[in-house]
Phi, psi and omega in degrees: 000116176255137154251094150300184140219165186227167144116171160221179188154164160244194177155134187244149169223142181289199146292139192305183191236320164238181165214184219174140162197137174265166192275165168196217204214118153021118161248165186291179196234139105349108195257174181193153197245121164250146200272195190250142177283175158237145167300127203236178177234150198303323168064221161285020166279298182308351183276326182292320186232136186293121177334118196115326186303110172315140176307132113088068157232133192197081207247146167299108155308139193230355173296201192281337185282350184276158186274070153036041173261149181242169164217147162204141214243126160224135189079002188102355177212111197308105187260153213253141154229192162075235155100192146250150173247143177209098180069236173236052179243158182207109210242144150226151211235160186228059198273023182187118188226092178224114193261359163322096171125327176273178178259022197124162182226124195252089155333121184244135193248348171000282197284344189221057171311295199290032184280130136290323208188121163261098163268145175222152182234122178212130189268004168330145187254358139346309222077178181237123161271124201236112183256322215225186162300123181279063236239139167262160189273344198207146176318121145214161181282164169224120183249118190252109228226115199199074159343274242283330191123151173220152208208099155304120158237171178311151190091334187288146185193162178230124177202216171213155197182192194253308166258141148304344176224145184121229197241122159238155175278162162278161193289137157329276170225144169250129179247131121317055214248149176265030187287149162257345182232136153244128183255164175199096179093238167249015179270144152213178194242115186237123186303288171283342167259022178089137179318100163304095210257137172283148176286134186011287190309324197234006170266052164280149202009224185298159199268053144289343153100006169239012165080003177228171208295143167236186129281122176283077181275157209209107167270161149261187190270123134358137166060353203254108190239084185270128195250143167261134174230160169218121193263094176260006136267347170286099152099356162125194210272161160255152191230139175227097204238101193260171179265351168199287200253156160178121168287104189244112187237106163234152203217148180228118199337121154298149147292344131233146185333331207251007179236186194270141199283159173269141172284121172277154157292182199241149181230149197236133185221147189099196144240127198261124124293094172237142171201175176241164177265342158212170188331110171219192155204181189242098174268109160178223186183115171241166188257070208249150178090152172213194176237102163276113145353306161310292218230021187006084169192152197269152192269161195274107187214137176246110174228147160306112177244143193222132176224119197253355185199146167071230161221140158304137173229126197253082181283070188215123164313157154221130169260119149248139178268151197306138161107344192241158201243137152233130198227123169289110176234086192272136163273157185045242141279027195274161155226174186239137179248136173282107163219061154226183185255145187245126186252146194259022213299068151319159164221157203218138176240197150259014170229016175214163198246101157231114177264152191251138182256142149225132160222126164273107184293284153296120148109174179242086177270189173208134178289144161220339178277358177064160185247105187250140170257129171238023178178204195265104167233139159260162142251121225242129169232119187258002183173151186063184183227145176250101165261116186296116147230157170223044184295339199285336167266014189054025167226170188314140149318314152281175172182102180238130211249107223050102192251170183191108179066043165290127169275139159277342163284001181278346218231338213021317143284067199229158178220123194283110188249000000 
């Protein structure tokens, strides 16, 4: 089934005022093969970290403010110790986390069997660049904490392993966030100004201290708009594949300090692979594609929602831009439910057409989240079925916006605003 539209416009919608995701408890893994990275150049990345970032540094905070972490880099691969350990939370302070060159960075968890959940924190005004593997020695969640920004290029993955190269299982859950605080409950982490290390006593699984699912709110730093991009054109494509939930947050600053930050998107450049391996979801808002200057055309981005077991639920806005994809890939009986809205920005000039896509490769998915158009898009189904609805918000599934030459028999629910 192909659906069109001809025509263009815009419409902004803000951003939530909090975000939240819940938490849970540990599931079995997965095995997965990750290759050896290659050295890559910083490219359009560098514009995202301040000029100057050293190559292949991955250093231990050491102020007053640091976790007792040590790295010591040996074969090319920054191996991590130490940290506080608190109940079965586990902090690492970071003032430089950059993997250019190296072949990975290994938590070695030895020493910290009970760890449930790794937070790291970095402080850097850099940001952090992630080229390889991120690897833990034993299943734990990962929380990952970077103000400043943080920048995915191809090799980069996160998983648990022996090694950075070879075969890793995926992480339980992963969050990427640009927060200086995460509160949980009454607990909180403060990033740039040293950790609020929970006490013994009550830090047990997340840190609200009871080990059961909780909700996660996330302030940023004042003044600070630090952005994530995940670059699957520097150095080949990226793939982020968890076993069940994982969170990409980039936020932009409450005006007060003490409340919770707004989500920003995420800009997607490349080809991106994000998914789970069994029944999770996906929290964030991306952004594919842009209008390059250079070359005065909109650039190409492919990103992936991949479902390898069970059903996906894709809570993340998407914008597609002319020229870029957003593709449904359910594997086996898996399905993926889209519930968030997915925007369509096609461009129609007068002697070309460039349309922005959704597409379902696989599974029997479902749009739920409504679908808006602002230019020429298609929806595309190559196998299996997609079904569109929005009941929960009480308008059309569709939505085109200047609409042009539409047949009403292509479309059924639509609604022309």
């Amino acid at each position: 089934m192909r659906l069109r539209r001809t025509g263009h416009g815009k419409k902004f919608y803000g951003i939530p005022t909090f975000y939240s995701a819940p938490m849970a408890l540990l599931q079995p893994l997965a095995t997965r093969t990750v290759h050896r990275p290659r050295l890559v150049s910083l490219g359009l990345t560098a514009a995202l970290l301040t000029p100057g970032l050293a190559f292949g540094q991955v250093t231990a905070e050491t102020s007053a403010n640091g976790t007792g972490t040590i790295v010591n880099t040996i074969a090319n691969e920054a191996a991590v110790t130490g940290g506080i350990q608190s109940g079965t939370n586990l902090y690492h302070r970071f003032s430089e986390f950059n993997t250019t060159g190296l072949t990975g960075v290994l938590f070695n968890l030895v020493n910290n069997p009970t760890t449930d959940t790794l937070i790291v924190g970095v402080s850097s005004t850099a940001g952090s660049l992630i080229s390889a593997p991120v690897v833990l020695s034993q299943s734990a969640n990962l929380i990952f904490m970077s103000p400043y920004g943080i920048v995915l290029t191809g090799g980069a993955s996160f998983g648990v392993g022996s090694s950075t190269i070879g075969t890793i299982s995926p992480l339980p859950r992963l969050a990427l966030t640009t927060a200086n605080r995460l509160d949980f409950t009454n607990n909180s982490i403060n990033t740039p100004t040293g950790f609020e290390v929970v006490p013994t006593t009550t830090g047990n699984g997340y840190p609200d201290g009871s080990g059961n699912p909780t909700t996660m709110l996330m302030t940023a730093l004042a003044n600070v708009s630090g952005k994530i991009l995940l670059d699957g054109d520097t150095g080949g494509a990226v793939t982020l594949v968890v076993e069940q939930d994982l969170m990409i947050a980039e936020l932009v600053p409450s005006a007060n300090p003490q409340s919770p930050a707004t989500m920003a998107p995420v800009e997607v450049r490349g080809t991106v692979t994000i998914g789970t391996q069994n029944t999770g979801t996906i929290f964030g808002a991306f952004n594919l594609g842009e209008w390059t200057s250079n070359n005065n055309a909109w650039s190409t981005t492919n990103l992936i929602a991949k479902s390898e077991s069970g059903v996906l639920t894709w809570s993340a806005p998407v914008t597609v831009r002319p020229g870029s994809e957003f593709k449904l890939e359910a594997t086996g009986t898996s399905a993926i439910n889209l519930g968030a809205l997915v925007s369509l920005y096609g461009w129609e000039s007068a002697n070309t057409i460039t349309f922005a896509d959704l597409v379902s490769t696989a599974g029997d998915n479902t749009v739920a989240g409504g679908i808006e158009l602002f230019g020429p898009g298609r929806i595309e189904v190559q196998a299996g079925s997609l079904q569109i609805n929005d009941a929960a918000h009480n308008y059309a599934a569709i939505t085109a916006y200047y609409t042009k030459n539409i047949p009403a028999k292509n479309w059924g629910a639509c609604n022309a605003a």
